[in-house]
N, C-alpha and C positions, 0 to 999 in steps of 0.2 A: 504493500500500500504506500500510498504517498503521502505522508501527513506533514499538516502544518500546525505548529505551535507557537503562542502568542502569549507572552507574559509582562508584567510591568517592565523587567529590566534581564541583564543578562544575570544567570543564577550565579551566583558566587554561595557554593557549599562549604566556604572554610569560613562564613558568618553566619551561617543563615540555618536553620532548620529546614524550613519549607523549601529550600535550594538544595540542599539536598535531598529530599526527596523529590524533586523536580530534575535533577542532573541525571539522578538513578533511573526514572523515567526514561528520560528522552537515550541515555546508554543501551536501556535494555532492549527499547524501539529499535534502535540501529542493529543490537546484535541478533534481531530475530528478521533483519534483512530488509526493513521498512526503511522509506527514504523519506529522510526529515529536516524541515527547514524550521527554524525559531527565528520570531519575529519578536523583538524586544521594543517596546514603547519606549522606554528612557536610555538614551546615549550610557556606553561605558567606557567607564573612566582608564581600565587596567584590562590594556588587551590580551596579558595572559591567559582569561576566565575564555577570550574568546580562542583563541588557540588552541587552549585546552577540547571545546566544542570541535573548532575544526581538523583537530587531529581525529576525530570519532566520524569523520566527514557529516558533518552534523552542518548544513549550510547555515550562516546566521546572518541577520539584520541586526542593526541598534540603533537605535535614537529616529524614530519614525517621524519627521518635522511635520508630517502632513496632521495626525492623527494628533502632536504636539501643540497643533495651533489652539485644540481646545484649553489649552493651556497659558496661551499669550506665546506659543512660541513663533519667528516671525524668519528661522531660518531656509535657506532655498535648502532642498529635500535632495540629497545624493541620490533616494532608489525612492521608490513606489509601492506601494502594499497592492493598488490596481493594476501594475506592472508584474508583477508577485505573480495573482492571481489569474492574467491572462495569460502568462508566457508557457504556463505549467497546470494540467490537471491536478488538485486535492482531491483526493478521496474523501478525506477527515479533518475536519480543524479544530482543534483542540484548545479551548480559553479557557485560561486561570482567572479565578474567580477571586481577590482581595477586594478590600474596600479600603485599601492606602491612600489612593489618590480621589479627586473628588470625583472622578467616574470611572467604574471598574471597566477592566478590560473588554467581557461582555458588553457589556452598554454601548464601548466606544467603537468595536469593530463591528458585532453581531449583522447588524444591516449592512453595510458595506460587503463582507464575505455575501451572505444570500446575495445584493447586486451583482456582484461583479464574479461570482463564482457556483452558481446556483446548484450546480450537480453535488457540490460541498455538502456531509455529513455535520453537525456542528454538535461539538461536546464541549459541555464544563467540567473543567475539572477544579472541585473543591474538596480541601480537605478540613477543613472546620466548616462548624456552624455558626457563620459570622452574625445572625441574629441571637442566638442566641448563648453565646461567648461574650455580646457585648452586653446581654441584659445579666451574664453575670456578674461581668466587670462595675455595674452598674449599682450592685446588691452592696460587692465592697465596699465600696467608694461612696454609696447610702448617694447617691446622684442624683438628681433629676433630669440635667439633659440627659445623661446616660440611656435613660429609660426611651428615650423619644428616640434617640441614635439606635438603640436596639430595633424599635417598631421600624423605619427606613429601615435598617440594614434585613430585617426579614421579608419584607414587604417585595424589597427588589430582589431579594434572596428568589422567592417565588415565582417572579415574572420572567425572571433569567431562566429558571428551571423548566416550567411551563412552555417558555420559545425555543428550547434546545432541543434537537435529535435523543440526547444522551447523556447519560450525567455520569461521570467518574469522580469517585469516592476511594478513602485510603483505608474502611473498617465496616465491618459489617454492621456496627453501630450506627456508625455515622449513617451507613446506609438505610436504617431504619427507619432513624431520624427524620428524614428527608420522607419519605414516602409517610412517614406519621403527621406531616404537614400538609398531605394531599398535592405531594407531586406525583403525577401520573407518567411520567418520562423516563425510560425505563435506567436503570443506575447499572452499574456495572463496579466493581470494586477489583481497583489494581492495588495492593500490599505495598506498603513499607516493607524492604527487605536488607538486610546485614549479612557477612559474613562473620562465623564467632570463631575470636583466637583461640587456636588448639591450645597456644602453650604462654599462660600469665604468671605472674611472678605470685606467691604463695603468701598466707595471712602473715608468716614474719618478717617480708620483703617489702610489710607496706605499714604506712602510717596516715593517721590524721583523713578527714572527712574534704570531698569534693563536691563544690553546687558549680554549674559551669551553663553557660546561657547568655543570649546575645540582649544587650542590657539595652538595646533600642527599642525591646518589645516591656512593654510596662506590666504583664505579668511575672515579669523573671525579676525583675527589681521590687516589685510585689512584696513574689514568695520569701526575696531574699531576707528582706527590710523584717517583715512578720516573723521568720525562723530568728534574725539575731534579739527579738524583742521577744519573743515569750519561749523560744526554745533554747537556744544557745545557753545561756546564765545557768537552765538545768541541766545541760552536757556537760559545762565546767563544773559545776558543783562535784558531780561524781565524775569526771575524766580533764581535772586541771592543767595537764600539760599538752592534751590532745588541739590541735589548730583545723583550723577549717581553712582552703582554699578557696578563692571566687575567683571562677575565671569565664572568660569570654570576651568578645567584642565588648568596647565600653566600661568595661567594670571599674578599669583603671579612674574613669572620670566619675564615678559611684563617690565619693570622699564625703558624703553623708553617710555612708554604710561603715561606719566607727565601732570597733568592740575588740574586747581581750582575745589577742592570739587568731587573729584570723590577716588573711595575705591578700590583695589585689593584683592579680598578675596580669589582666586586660588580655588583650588577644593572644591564643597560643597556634602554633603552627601545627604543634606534635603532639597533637591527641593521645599517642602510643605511651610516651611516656607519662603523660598527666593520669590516664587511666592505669595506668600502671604502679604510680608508686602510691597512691590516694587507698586506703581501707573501705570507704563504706560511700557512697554518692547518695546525696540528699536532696531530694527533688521536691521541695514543699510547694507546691502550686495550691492556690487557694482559689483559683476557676480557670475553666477552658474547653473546648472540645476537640475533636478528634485528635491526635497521636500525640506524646512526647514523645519525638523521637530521640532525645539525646538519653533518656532512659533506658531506650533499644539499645541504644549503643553502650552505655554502661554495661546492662545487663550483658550484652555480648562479649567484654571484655573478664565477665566472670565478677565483674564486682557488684554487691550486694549494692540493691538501692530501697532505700529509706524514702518512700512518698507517703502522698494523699490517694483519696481518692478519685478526683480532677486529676492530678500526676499519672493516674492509671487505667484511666477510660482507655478501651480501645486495645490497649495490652493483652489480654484474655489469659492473664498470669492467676497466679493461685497465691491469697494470703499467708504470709508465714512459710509459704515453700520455696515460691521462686523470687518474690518479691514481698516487704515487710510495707503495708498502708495503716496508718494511724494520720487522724485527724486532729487529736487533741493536742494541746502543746506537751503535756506530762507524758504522752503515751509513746509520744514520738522521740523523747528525749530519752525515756526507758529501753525505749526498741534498738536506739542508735547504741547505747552504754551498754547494752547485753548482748549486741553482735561483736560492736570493738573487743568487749575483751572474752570473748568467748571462743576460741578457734575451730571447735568443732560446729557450733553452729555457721561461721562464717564459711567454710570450706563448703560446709553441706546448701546455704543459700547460694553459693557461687558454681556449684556444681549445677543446680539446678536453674537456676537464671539461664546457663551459655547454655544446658538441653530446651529451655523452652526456646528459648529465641533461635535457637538451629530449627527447629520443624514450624515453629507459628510463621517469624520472618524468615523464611530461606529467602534467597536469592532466585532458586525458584519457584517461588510463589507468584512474585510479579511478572514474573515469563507467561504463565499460568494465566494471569488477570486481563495482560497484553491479547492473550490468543481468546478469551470472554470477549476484549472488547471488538477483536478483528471478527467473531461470528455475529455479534449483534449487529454492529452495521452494516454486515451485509445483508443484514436481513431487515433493515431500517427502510422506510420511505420519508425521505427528509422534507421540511415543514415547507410549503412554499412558501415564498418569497412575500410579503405585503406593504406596498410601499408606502402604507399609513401608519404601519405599528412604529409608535412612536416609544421611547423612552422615557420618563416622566423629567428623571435627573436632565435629560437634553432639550428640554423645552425652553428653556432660557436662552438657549444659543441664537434659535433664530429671533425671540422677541426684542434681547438685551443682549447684541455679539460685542458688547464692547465691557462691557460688565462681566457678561460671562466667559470670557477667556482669562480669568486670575482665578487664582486655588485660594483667593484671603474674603476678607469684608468684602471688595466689591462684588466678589459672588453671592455671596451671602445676602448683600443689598438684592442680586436679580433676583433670586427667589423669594424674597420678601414681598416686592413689586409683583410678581407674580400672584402667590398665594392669595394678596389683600384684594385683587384682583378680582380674582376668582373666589372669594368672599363677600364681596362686593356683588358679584352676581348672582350670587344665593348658589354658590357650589361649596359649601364646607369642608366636604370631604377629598375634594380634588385640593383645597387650600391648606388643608392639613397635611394631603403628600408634599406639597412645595416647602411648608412652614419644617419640615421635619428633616427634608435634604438640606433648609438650611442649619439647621443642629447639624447634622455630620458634618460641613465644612467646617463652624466652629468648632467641633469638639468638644473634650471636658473643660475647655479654658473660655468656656461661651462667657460665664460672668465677667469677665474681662472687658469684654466687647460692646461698644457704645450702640451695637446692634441689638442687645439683650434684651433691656425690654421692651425695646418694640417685637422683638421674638415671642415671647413669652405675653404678650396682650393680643398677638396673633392668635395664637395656641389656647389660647382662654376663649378665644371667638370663636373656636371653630368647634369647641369641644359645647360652648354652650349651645348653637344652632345645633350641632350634632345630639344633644341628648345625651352625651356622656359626660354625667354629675359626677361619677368619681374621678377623672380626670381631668373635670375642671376645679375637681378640688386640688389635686393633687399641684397641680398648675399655678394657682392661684395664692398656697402655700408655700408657693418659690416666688413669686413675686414680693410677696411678706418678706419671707426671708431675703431677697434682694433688696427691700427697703421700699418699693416699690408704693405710693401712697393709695394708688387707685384701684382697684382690679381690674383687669382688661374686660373690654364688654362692656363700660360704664359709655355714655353720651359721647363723652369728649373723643373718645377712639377714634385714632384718625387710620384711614386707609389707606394713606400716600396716592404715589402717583399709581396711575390707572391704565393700561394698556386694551386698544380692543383687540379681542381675542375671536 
């Protein structure tokens, strides 16, 4: 087959989680004789990441100016994605699903490929459940925008799903997930997959506790910040000279993360020896969905890992056998104290860590998953083409192109102008998806933003026309708490500027 692949940027797996399991991908497509081209939205910086790809004869693009302009970018474009797709039949085109930038990859190519490539299969591939990872990000953090960014990220979660040929997922979990939401598009699950070392260095070659995580994702700095405040001080208590590592992208620049006996080593190159001389890997995540994969890799290295239970969705490992899950901070600090100093249980959790992770993640699993997803599409009739399905996040482009080509405020301004709009016309609920994409551009730093509560008096408008009293309560309770004198919905509510639509 001939497939194409479309991701934010080009995958660098010596930061990234999800790049790595995206590299593993696209390696195992080529070794099973499939001809694959990757199409990267943002310029790279370090063309080794791309070398590496074309040593795998893996054809690559980066930095798509055309597809960048939604973005304010204003450069002449070296190659063509419509050139891409006229020069060369797809069989398959594969889109990675984030909500990084202010319009996922889906959103931003999905119609373009149907135009300009129609006989095209079109699959997502995601491996969280970005709706609802962010409503638990949201629980933490006791949020309110949270909560709005969660309902967006599900909402278009659904619409993507719903216009795709095929959905590729990394866990049978995951997979469930998805179809317990009423997607009817049929899923297909390609494996996380590792090779596990035959031969690791033994419980008296090793010392002291490893958390390792790429500190640009705000769960890993999270888990980290929560483990040195209520668990740590109980590890010392009973193991005072034992040190804790943190390593990964970023960590170095972590210098709030302060406490007795623990290291910042920031980016490592050699994984081998970091899992190798570390006793026991501590993965305390406090929310998430689909895979850790650096767990996988722990545990393949034979070293016992110490999570939650967010830490171990998706693993299909066994408590107390292959992997040790405690949620409580005392349980979790007992669990770590009586594997460190105990050798025969540490031998016996490491033995069985490297047998599960040999048969759950082989290597051929996702060979396996690869040849699921090459009989489904053949047997797919792909969606036609409709040159009116529009994208909700993309409706600002044509009304406000000048607005809406920035990832800051002024986007945030389009769909504002939007939403009030279409509030204004007595559509609430159409104002409520504009009012809620613009929460995702802000993010959790929305209070910041001199946008806010005209955000947020939006959001109380649409919730009161709409009939939903608990989340105009809810609403209305953050404007309090913003200081905010009036509740939105009062007379004075102003609609801004007005577009006809």
């Amino acid at each position: 087959m001939n497939i194409l692949v479309v991701h934010n940027h080009i995958p660098k797996p010596d930061l990234c989680g999800s790049d790595v399991r995206l590299r593993q991908l696209l390696k195992a497509l080529r070794e099973a004789n499939h001809r694959v081209t990757l199409v990267a939205l943002w310029d790279c910086e370090s063309n080794h990441y791309i070398k590496e790809l074309e040593s795998q004869q893996i054809v690559t693009y980066a930095g798509d100016m055309e597809h960048l302009r939604s973005f304010g970018n204003d450069l002449t474009p070296s190659w063509s994605l419509q050139a891409i797709l006229t020069q060369e039949v797809f069989d398959v085109a594969v889109l990675t699903l984030w909500f990084w930038n202010c319009i996922s990859v889906p959103e931003l190519y999905f119609n373009d490929i149907r135009s300009w490539s129609p006989s095209t299969k079109i699959g997502v591939l995601t491996d969280d459940q970005q709706g609802r990872r962010q409503e638990q990000l949201a629980e933490v953090l006791h949020s309110y925008i949270g909560t709005e960014i969660a309902a967006d990220y599900a909402l278009r979660e659904s619409q993507i799903y719903g216009r795709s040929d095929f959905v590729i997922t990394i866990a049978s979990a995951e997979a469930e997930a998805i179809a317990l939401n009423g997607c009817k598009t049929p899923v297909v699950i390609i494996p996380f997959g590792t090779a596990v070392e035959v031969r690791v260095p033994g419980y008296e070659e090793r010392a002291d506790l490893l958390f390792l995580a790429n500190f640009s994702n705000y769960a890993a700095e999270d888990a980290i910040s929560w483990f040195l405040a209520w668990v740590w001080p109980l590890v010392l208590n009973a193991l005072p000279q034992v040190r804790l590592t943190i390593a990964g992208p970023f960590s170095e620049e972590c210098t709030h993360l302060s406490a007795i006996n623990i290291c910042r080593l920031g980016y490592v190159p050699n994984l081998r020896d970091l899992f190798g001389r570390h006793r026991i890997f501590v993965s305390p995540m406090r929310f998430g969905t689909g895979l850790v994969t650096k767990n996988i890799t722990a545990m393949s290295w034979g070293v016992p890992v110490v999570t939650t239970r967010s830490g171990s969705i998706s693993l299909e490992a066994t408590n107390d056998l292959n992997i040790t899950i405690r949620d409580n901070p005392s349980d979790i600090a007992e669990a770590i104290t009586r594997i460190y100093a105990d050798s025969q249980l540490w031998h016996a959790l490491s033995r069985e860590a490297s047998a599960h992770i040999s048969v759950t993640f082989s290597l051929a699993a996702i060979d396996e998953g690869i040849e699921r997803m090459v009989q489904l599409t053949e047997t797919l009739t792909n969606q036609p083409f409709a040159s009116e399905v529009e994208w909700s996040c993309n409706r600002i482009a044509k009304l406000y192109p000048e607005l809406a080509k920035n990832t800051g405020e002024k986007r945030v301004l389009a769909f504002l102008l939007l939403a009030e709009s279409l509030l204004a016309m007595g559509e609430p609920q159409s104002a409520l998806v504009q009012f809620r994409h613009a929460c995702s551009v802000l993010g959790e730093s929305s209070c910041a933003s001199f946008l806010y509560p005209r955000l947020l008096r939006g959001l109380s408008a649409c919730y009161s026309e709409c009939g939903d009293f608990e989340a105009l309560r809810r609403c209305n309770l953050e404007q309090k708490a913003q200081g905010l004198s009036r509740p939105v919905g009062d007379e004075d509510y102003g609609l801004g500027e007005r577009v006809h639509l």
